[in-house]
Every structure is written in structure tokens, then in C-alpha cells.
py3Dmol code that shows the C-alpha trace and the ligand (Angstrom):
import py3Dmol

protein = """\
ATOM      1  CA  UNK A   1     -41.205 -14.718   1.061  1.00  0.00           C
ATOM      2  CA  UNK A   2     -44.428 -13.886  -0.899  1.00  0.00           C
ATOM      3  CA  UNK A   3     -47.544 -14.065   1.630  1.00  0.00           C
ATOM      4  CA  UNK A   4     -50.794 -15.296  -0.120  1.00  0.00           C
ATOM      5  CA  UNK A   5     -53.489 -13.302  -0.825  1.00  0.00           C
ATOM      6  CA  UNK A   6     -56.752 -13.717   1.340  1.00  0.00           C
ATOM      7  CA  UNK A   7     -59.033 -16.494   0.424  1.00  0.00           C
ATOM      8  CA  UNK A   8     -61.943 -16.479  -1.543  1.00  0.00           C
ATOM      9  CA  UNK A   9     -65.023 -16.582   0.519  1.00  0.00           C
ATOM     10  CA  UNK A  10     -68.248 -18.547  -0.586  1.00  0.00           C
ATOM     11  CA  UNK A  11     -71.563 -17.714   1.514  1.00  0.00           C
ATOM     12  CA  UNK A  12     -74.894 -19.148   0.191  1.00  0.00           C
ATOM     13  CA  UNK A  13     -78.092 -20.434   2.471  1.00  0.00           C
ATOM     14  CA  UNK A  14     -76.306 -24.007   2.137  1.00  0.00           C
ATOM     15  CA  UNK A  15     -73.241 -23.535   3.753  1.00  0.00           C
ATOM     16  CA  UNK A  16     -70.055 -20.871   4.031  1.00  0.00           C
ATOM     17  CA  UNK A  17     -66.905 -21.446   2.675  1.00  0.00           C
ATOM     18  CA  UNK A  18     -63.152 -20.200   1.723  1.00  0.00           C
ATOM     19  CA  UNK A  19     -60.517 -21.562  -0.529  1.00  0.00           C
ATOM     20  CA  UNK A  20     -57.334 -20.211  -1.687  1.00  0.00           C
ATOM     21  CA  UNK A  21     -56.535 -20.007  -5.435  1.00  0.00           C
ATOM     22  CA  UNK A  22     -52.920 -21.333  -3.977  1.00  0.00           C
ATOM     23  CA  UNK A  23     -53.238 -25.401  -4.580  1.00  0.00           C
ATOM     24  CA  UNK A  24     -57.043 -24.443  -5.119  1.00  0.00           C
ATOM     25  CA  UNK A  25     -57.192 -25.223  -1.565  1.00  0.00           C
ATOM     26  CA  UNK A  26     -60.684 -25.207   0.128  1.00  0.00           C
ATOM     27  CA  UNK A  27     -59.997 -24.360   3.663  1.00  0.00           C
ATOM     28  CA  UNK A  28     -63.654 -23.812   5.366  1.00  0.00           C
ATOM     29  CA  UNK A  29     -66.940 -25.740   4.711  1.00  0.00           C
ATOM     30  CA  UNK A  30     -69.227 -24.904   7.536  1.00  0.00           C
ATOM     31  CA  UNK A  31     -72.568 -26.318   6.345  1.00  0.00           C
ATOM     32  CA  UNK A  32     -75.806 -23.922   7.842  1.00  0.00           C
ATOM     33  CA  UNK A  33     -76.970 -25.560  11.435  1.00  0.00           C
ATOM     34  CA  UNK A  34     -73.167 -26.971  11.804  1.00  0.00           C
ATOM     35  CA  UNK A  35     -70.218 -26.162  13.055  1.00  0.00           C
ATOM     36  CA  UNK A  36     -67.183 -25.685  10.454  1.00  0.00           C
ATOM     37  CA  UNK A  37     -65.872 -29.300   9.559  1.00  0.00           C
ATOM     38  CA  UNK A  38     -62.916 -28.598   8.360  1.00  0.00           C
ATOM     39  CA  UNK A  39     -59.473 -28.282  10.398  1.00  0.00           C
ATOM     40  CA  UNK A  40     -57.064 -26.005   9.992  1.00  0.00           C
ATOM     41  CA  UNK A  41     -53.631 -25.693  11.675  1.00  0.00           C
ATOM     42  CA  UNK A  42     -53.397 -22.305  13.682  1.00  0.00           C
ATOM     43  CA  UNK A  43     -48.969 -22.820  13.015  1.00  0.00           C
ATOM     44  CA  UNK A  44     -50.074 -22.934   8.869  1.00  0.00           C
ATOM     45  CA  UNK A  45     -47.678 -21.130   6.860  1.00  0.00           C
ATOM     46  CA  UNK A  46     -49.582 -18.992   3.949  1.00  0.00           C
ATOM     47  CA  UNK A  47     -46.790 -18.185   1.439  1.00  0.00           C
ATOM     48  CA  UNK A  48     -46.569 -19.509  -2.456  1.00  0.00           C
ATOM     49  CA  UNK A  49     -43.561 -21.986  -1.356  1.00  0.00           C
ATOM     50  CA  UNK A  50     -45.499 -23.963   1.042  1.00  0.00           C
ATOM     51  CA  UNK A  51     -48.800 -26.078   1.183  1.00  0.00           C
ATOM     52  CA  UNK A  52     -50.912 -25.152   3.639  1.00  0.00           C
ATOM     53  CA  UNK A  53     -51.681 -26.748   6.781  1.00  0.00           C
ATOM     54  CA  UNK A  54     -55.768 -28.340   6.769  1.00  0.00           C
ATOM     55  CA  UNK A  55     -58.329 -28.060   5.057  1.00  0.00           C
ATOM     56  CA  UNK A  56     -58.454 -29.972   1.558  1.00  0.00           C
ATOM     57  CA  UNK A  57     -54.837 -29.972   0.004  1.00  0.00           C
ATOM     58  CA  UNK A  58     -54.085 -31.686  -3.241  1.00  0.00           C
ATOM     59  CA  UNK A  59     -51.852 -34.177  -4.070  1.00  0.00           C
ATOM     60  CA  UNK A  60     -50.757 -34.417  -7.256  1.00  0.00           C
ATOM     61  CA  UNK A  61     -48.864 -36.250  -9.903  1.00  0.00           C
ATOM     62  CA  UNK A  62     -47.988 -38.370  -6.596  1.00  0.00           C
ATOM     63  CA  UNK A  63     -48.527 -39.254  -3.452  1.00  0.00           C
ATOM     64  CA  UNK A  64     -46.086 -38.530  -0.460  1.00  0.00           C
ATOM     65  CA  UNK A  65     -42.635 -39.106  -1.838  1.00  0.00           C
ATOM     66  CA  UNK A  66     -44.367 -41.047  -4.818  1.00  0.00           C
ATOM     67  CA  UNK A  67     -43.914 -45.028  -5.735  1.00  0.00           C
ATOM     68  CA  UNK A  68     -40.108 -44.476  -6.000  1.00  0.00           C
ATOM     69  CA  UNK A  69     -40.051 -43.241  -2.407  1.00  0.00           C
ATOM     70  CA  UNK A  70     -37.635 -40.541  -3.646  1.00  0.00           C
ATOM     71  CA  UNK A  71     -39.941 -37.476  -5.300  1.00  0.00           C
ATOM     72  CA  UNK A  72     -40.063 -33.850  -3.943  1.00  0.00           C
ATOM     73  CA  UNK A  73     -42.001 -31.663  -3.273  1.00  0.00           C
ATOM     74  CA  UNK A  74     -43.593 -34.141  -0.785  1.00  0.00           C
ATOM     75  CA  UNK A  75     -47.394 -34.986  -2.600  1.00  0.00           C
ATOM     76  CA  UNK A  76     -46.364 -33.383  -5.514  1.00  0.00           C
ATOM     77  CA  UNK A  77     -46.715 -29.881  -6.722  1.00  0.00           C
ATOM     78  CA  UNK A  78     -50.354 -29.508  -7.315  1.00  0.00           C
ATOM     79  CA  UNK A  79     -50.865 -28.350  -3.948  1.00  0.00           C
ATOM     80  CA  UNK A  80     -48.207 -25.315  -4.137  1.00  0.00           C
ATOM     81  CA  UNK A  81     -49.829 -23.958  -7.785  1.00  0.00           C
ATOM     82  CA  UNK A  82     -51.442 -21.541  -8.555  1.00  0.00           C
ATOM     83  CA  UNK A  83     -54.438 -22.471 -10.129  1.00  0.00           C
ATOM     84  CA  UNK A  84     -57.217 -20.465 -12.404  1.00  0.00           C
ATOM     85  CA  UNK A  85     -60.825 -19.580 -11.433  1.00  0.00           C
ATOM     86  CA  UNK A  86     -63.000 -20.253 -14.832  1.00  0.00           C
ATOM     87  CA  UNK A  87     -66.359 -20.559 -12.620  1.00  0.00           C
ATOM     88  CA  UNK A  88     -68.220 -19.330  -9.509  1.00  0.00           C
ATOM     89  CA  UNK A  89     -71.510 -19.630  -9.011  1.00  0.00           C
ATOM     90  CA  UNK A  90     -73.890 -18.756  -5.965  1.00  0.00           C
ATOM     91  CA  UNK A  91     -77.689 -20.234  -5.387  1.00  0.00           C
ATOM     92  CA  UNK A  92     -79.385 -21.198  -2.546  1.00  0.00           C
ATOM     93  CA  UNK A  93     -78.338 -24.576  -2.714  1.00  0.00           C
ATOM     94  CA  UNK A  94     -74.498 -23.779  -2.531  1.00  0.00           C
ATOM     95  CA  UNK A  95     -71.700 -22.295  -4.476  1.00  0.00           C
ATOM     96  CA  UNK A  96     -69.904 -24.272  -7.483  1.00  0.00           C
ATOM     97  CA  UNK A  97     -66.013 -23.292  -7.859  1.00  0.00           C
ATOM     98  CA  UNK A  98     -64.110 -24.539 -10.786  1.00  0.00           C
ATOM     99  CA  UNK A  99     -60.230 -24.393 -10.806  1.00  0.00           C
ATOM    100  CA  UNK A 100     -58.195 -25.238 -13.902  1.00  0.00           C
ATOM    101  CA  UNK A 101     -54.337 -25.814 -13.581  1.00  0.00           C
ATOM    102  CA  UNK A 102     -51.736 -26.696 -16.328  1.00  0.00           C
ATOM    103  CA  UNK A 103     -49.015 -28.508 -15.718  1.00  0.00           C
ATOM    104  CA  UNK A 104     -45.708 -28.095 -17.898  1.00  0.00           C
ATOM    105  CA  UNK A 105     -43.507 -30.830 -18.698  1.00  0.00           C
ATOM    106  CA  UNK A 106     -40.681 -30.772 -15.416  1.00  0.00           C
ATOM    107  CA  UNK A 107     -37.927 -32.775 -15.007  1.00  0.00           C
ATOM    108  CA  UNK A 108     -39.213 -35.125 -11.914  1.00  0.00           C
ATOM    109  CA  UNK A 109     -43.154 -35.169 -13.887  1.00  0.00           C
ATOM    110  CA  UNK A 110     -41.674 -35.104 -17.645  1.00  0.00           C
ATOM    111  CA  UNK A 111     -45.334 -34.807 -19.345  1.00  0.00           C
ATOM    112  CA  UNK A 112     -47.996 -32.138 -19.812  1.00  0.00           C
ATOM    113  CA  UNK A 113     -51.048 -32.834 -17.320  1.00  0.00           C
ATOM    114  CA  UNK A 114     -54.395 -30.560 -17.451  1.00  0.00           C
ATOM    115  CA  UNK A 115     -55.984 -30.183 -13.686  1.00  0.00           C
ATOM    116  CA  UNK A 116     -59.763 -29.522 -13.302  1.00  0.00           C
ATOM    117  CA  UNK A 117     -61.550 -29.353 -10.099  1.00  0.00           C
ATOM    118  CA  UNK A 118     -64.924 -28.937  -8.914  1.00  0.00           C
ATOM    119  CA  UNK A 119     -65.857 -28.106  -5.613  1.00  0.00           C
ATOM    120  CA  UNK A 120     -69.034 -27.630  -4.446  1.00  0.00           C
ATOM    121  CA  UNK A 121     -70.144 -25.744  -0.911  1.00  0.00           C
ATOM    122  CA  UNK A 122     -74.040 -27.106  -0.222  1.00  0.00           C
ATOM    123  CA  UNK A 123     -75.316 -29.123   2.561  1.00  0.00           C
ATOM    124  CA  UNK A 124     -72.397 -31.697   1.206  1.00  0.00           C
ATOM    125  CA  UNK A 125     -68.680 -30.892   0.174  1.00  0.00           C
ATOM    126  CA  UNK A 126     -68.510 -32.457  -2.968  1.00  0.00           C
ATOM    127  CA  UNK A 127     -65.526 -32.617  -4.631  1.00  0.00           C
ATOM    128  CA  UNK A 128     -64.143 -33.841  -7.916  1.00  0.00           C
ATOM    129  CA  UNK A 129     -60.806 -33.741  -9.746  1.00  0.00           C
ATOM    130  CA  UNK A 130     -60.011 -34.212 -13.293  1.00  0.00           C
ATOM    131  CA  UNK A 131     -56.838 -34.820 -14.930  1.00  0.00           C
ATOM    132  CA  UNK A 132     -56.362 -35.148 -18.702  1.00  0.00           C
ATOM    133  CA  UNK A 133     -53.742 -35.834 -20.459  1.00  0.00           C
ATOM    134  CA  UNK A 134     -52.998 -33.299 -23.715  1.00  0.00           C
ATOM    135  CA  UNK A 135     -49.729 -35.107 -24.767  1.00  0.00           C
ATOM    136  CA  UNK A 136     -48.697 -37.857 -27.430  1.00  0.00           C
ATOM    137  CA  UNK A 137     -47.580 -40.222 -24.502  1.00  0.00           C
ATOM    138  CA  UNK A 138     -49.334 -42.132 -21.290  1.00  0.00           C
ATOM    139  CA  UNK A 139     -48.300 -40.711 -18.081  1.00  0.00           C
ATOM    140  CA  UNK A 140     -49.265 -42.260 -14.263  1.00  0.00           C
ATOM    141  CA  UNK A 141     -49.931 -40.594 -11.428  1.00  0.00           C
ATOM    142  CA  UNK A 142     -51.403 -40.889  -8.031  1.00  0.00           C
ATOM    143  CA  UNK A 143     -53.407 -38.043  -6.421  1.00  0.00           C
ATOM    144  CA  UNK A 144     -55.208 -37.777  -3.112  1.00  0.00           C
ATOM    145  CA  UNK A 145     -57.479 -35.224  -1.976  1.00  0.00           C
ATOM    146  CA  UNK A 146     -55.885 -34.808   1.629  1.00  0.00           C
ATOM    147  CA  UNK A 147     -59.104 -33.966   4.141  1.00  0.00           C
ATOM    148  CA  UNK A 148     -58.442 -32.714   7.601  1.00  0.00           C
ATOM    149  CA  UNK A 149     -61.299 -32.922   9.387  1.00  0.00           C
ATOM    150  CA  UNK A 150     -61.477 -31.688  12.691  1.00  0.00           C
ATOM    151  CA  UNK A 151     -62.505 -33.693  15.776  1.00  0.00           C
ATOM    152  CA  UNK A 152     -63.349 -32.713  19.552  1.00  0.00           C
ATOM    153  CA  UNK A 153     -60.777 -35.556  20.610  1.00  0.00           C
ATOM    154  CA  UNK A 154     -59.040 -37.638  18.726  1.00  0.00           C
ATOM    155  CA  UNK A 155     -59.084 -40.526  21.355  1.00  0.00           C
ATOM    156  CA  UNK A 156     -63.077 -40.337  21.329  1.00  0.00           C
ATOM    157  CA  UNK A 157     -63.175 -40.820  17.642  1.00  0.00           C
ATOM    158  CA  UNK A 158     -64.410 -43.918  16.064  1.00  0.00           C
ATOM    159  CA  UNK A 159     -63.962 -44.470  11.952  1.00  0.00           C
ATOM    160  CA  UNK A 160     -66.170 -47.430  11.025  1.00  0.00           C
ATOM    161  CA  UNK A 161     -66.495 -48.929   7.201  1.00  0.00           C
ATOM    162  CA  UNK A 162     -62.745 -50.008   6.918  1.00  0.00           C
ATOM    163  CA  UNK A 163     -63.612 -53.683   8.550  1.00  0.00           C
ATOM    164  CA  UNK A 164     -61.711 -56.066   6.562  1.00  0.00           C
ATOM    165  CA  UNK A 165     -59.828 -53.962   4.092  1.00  0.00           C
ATOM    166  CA  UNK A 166     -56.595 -54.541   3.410  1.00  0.00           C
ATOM    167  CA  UNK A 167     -53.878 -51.578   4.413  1.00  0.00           C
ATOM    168  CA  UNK A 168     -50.115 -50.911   3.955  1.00  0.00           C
ATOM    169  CA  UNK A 169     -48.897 -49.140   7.538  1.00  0.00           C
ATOM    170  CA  UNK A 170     -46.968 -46.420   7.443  1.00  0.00           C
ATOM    171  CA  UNK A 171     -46.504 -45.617  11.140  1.00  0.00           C
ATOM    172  CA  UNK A 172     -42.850 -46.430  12.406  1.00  0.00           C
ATOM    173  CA  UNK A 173     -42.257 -50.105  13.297  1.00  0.00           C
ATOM    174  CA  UNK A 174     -45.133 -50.756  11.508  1.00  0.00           C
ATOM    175  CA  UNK A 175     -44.884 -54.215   9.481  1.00  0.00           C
ATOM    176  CA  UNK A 176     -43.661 -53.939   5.609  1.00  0.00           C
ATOM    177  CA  UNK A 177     -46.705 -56.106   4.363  1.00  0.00           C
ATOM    178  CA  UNK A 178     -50.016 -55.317   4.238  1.00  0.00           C
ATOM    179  CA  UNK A 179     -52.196 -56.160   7.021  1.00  0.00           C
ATOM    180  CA  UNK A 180     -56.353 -56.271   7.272  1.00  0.00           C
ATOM    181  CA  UNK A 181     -58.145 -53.866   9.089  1.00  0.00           C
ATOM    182  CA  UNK A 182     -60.215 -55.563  11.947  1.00  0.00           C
ATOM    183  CA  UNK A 183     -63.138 -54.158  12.839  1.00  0.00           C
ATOM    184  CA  UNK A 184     -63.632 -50.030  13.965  1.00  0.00           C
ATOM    185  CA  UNK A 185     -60.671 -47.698  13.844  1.00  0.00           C
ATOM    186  CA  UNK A 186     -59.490 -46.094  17.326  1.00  0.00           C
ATOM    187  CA  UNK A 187     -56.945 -43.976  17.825  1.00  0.00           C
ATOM    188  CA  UNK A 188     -54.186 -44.626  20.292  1.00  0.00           C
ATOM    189  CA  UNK A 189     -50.845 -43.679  18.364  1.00  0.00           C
ATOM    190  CA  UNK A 190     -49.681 -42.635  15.013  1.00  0.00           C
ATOM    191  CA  UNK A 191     -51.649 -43.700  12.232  1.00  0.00           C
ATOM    192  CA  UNK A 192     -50.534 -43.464   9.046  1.00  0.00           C
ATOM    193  CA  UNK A 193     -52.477 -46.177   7.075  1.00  0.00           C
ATOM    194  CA  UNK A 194     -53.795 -46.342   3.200  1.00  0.00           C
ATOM    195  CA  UNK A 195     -56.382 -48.761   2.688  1.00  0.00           C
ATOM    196  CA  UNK A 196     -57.656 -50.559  -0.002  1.00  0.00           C
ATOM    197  CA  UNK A 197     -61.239 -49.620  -0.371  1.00  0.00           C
ATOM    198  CA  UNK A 198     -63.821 -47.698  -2.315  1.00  0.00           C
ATOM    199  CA  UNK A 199     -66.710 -47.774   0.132  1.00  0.00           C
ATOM    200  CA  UNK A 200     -67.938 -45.200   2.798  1.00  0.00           C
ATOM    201  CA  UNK A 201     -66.499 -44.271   5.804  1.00  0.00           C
ATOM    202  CA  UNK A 202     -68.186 -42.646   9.131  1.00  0.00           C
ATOM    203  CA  UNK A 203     -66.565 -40.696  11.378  1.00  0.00           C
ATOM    204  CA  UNK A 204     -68.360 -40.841  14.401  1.00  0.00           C
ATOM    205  CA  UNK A 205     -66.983 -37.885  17.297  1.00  0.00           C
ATOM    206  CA  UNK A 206     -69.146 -37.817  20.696  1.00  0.00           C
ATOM    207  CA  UNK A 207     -67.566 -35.166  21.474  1.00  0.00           C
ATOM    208  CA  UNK A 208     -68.928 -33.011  18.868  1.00  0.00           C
ATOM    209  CA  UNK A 209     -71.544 -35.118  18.680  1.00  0.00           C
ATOM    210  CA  UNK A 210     -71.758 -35.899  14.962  1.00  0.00           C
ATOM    211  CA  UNK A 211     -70.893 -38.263  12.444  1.00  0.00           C
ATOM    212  CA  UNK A 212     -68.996 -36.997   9.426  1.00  0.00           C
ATOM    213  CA  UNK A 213     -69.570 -39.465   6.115  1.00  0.00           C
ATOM    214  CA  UNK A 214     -66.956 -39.446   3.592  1.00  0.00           C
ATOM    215  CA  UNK A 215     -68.105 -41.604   0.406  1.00  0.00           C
ATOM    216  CA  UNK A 216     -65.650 -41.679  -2.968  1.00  0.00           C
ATOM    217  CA  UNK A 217     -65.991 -43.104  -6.577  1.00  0.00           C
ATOM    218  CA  UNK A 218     -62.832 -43.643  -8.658  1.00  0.00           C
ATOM    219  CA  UNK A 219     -60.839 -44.205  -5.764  1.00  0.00           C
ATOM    220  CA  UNK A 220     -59.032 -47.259  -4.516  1.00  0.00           C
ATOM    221  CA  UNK A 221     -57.698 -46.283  -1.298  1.00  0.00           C
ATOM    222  CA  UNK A 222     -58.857 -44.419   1.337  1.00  0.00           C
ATOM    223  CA  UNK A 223     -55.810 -43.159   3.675  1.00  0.00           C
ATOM    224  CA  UNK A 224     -56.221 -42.321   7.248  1.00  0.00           C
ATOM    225  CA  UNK A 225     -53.910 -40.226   9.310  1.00  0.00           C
ATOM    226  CA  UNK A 226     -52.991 -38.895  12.616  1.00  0.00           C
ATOM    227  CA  UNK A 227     -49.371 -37.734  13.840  1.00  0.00           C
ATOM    228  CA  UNK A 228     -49.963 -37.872  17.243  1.00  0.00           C
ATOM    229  CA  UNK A 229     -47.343 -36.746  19.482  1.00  0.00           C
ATOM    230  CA  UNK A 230     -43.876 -37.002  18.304  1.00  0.00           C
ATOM    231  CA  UNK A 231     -44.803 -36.014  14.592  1.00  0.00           C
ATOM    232  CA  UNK A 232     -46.573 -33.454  15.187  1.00  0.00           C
ATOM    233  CA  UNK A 233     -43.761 -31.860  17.344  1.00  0.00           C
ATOM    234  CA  UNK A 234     -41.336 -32.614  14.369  1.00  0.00           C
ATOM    235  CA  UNK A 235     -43.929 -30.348  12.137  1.00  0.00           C
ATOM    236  CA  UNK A 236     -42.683 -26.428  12.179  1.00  0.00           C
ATOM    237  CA  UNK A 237     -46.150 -25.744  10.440  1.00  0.00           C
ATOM    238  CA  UNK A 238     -48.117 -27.892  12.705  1.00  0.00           C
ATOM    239  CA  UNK A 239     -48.735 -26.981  16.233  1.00  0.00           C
ATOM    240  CA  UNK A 240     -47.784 -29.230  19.002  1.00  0.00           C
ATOM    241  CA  UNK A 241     -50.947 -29.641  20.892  1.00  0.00           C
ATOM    242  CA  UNK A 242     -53.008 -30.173  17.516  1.00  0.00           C
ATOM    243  CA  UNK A 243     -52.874 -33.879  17.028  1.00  0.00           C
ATOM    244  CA  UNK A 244     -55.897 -34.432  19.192  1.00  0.00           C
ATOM    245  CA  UNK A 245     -58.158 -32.070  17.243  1.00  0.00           C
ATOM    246  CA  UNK A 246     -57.514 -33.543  14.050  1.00  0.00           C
ATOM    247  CA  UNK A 247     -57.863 -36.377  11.527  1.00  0.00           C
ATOM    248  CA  UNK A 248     -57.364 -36.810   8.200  1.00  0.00           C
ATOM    249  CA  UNK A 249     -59.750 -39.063   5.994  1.00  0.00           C
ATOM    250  CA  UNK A 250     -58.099 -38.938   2.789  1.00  0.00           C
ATOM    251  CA  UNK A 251     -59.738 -40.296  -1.149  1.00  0.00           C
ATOM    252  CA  UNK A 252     -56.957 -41.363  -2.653  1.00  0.00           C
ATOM    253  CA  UNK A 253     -55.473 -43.631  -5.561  1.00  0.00           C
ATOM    254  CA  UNK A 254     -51.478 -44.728  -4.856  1.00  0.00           C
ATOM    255  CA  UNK A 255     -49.288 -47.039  -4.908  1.00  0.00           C
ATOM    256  CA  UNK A 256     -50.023 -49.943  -6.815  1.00  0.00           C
ATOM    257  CA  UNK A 257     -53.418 -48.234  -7.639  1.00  0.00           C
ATOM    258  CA  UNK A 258     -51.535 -45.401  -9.533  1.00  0.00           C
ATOM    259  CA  UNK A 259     -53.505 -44.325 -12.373  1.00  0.00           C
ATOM    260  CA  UNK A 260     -51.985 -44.497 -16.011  1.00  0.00           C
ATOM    261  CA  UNK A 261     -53.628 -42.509 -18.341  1.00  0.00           C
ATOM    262  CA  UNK A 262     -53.714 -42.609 -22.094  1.00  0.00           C
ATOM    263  CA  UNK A 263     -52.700 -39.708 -24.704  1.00  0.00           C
ATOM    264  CA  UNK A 264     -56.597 -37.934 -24.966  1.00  0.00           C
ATOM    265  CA  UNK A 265     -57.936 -39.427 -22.140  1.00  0.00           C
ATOM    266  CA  UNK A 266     -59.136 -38.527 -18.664  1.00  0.00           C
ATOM    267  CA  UNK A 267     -59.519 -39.483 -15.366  1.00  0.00           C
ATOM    268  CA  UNK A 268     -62.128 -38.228 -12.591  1.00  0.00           C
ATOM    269  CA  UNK A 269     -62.091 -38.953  -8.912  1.00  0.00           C
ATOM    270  CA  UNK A 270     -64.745 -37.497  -6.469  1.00  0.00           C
ATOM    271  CA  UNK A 271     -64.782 -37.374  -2.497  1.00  0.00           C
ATOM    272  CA  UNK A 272     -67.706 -35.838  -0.681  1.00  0.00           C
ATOM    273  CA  UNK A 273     -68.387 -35.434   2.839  1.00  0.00           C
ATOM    274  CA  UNK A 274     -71.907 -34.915   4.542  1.00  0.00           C
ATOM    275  CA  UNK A 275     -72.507 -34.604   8.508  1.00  0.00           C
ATOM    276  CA  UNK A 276     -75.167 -35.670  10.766  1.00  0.00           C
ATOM    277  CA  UNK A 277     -76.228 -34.750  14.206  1.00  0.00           C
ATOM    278  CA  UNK A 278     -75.732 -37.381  16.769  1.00  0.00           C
TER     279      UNK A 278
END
"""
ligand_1 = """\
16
BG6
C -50.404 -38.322 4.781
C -49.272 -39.296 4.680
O -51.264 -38.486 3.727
O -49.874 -36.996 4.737
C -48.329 -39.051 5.843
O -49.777 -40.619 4.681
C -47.842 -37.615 5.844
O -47.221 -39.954 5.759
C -49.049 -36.702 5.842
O -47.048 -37.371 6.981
C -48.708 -35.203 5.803
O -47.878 -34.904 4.731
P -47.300 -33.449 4.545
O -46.366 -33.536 3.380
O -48.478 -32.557 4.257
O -46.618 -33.078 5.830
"""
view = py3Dmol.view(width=600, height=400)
view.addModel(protein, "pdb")
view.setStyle({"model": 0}, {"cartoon": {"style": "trace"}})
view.addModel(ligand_1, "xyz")
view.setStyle({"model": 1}, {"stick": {}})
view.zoomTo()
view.show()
């Protein structure tokens, strides 16, 4: 199995950071006067056949198994590419990385798909990917730009700014139809949810005493995720005491907010994250 190179590292007065070139994964954002935000699995594998475990993977053309519930690789392949470096740039304010990725025509995707992504280290994450479409025919996709964020206990955590949104469960035994969100989010099992919603979301983690904001445009769902216990024992890359440290807060557009896009055309959805002391 080929291991992955190290990561590229990112260090301005704004914040430190690392991503791999490997699904153009950012794995760090630690923004100056904070502690690092981002979560990473300690069981993570880091070879080209396998996404890694935290940080911000990619998913792309779909979105878990896809709409047909049958795709593979799981979240498509974006996340186990290698894509190209055609920027990095350093100032005080933060570094800018750009990553470029072409996708060939495969037999599950059947369509050429151009990937860019920016992703900015400062005193916010920002993050924004682009995906054009060179060909002579529409293609759909969904994407999601998968955040792990880590927590100081998951059953401290409150997510507020979902009150009233519609959401499709995931979790076992959870009920086929959609279902409306009523009021803050705790955690007390597996949650596995993707809203409908475009608006911000606050984390807020006593424990760690801040609050993490997450705010998105072009994006119709937001997806929010723990395993909890008996997933996260079923995970070989995930460790089995890591579910509490953990959540993901995810910018996404899937399902039945797939995105179809024209011969020419583009589409750009962005996801950034700022933290405040509590
Ligand atoms: C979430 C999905 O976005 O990703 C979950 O809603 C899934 O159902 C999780 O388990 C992790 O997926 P993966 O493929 O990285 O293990």
C-alpha cells in the first residue's frame, strides 16, 4: 500500500495549517490565540486508497452512497484524488491554497467534471469549491464539504440555528420521512441528520469553552453527524473512544438538492468557520 506523503504545512500570523494534496484535504486550522479546531482521528489511515479520517474531506460527484443508494466509493472519489497545487500564497492575514482536480469520464460518473478549491487559513477557514462542467452534456452531482470539528465532550455540546428546519434521519430506526428540527441540537445517540437549511449554525462547547460558527452560501443542507458508540466501534479507521471528541458540521447539497449543471457552466459552494471565546 502506497503511504502518503507528509502534508503541506501553512504558518502565517493568522493561523497554522496542513492539508494533504490527497482529496486536497485540509487537516489542521489552528487560528493564533486558539486551540486547533479541527479533529482528526488518531486510527486515520494515510494511504492513496483511503480517505482520511477528520479534518475537511470532500465529497464529490455524490454524497454517501449517492441518490441511488447504490454508488461506491462511499462520498464519491473526490476525496481519494490526487489533486494539483496551482496557488499558495502567505501574508499576514493567512495563507490562500488553490487545488485543481480533473475528473475523467468513469463508468459510475460517465462525464468530465473540473474541481477547483479555495481554502483559505486566516482568523476564519474559508472554504469554497467549484465545479465546472467542460463537456457537451448536463451532469448532477451532490458534494459536501465533510467538517470534523473537534469538541471537549460531545454530550456538553449544544448546535443552535437548526430550529425548525426540516431533516431526513439517517440514524437506525430513525423514521423514513422527514421530520422538523425542534429547537437546540443535543447529543444523546447517533446522529446522522441532513437538514434543509442555508443559515448559520453555532456550535457552542463549555468544555472548551468556545463557540465554533459555521455559515454557508450555495448550500441547501447542512448535515450533522456523530457515530456514537456502536458505529464508531464498526469503523477500523476510527478509534473506539473517539465519538465523544468529535462532531461533524457538514455544508452540503444532496438529495433532492443535487445540483445539475449545464454544458459551460459552474457551480460554487462556500463553508467557513470562525470561533469565539466563551
Ligand atoms: C456522514 C454521513 O456525512 O458521513 C454518515 O451522513 C456517514 O452516514 C459519515 O457514516 C461518514 O462517512 P464515511 O464514508 O467517511 O465513513
Amino acid at each position: 500500500m502506497t503511504m502518503l506523503p507528509s502534508p503541506r504545512r501553512f504558518t502565517s500570523d493568522a493561523a497554522t495549517g496542513a492539508a494533504y494534496d490527497h482529496g486536497a484535504h485540509v487537516v489542521e486550522w489552528t487560528p493564533a490565540g486558539h486551540a486547533p479546531v479541527l479533529w482528526m482521528s488518531g486510527a486515520s489511515r494515510f494511504d492513496m486508497a483511503s480517505a482520511i479520517r477528520g479534518g475537511v474531506p470532500i465529497c464529490l460527484p455524490w454524497f454517501g452512497a449517492g441518490r441511488s443508494l447504490d454508488l461506491a466509493p462511499a462520498h464519491g472519489f473526490a476525496r481519494i484524488r490526487t489533486w494539483f497545487v496551482s496557488e499558495a500564497t502567505t501574508t499576514p492575514a493567512g495563507t490562500t491554497v488553490r487545488y485543481n482536480l480533473e475528473l475523467a469520464p468513469s463508468e459510475v460518473f460517465p462525464h468530465s467534471l473540473n474541481a477547483e478549491y479555495l481554502v483559505v487559513f486566516g482568523t476564519e477557514l474559508a472554504l469554497e469549491l467549484t465545479v465546472t462542467n467542460p463537456g457537451t452534456d448536463a451532469f448532477t452531482i451532490e458534494e459536501a464539504l465533510h467538517t470534523y470539528i473537534a469538541v471537549g465532550d460531545i454530550h456538553s455540546v449544544v448546535v443552535s440555528g437548526l430550529d425548525g428546519c426540516a431533516y431526513l434521519d439517517k440514524a437506525p430506526e430513525a423514521p423514513a420521512t422527514a421530520v422538523v428540527q425542534q429547537g437546540d441540537i443535543v447529543f444523546t445517540d447517533e446522529t446522522d441528520r441532513v437538514y434543509s437549511s442555508t443559515g448559520d449554525v453555532v456550535i457552542t462547547d463549555p468544555l472548551l469553552k468556545r463557540r465554533i460558527i459555521v455559515s454557508k452560501t450555495n448550500s441547501a443542507n447542512t448535515v450533522v453527524w456523530n457515530p456514537w458508540i456502536a458505529k464508531a466501534a464498526a469503523m477500523p479507521d476510527f478509534g473506539d473512544d473517539e465519538w465523544t471528541g468529535m462532531l461533524c458540521v457538514e455544508g452540503a447539497n444532496a438529495l433532492g438538492d443535487a445540483i445539475t449543471v449545464e454544458p459551460g457552466a459552474s457551480h460554487t459552494m462556500s463553508y467557513r468557520l470562525r470561533v469565539e471565546a466563551l
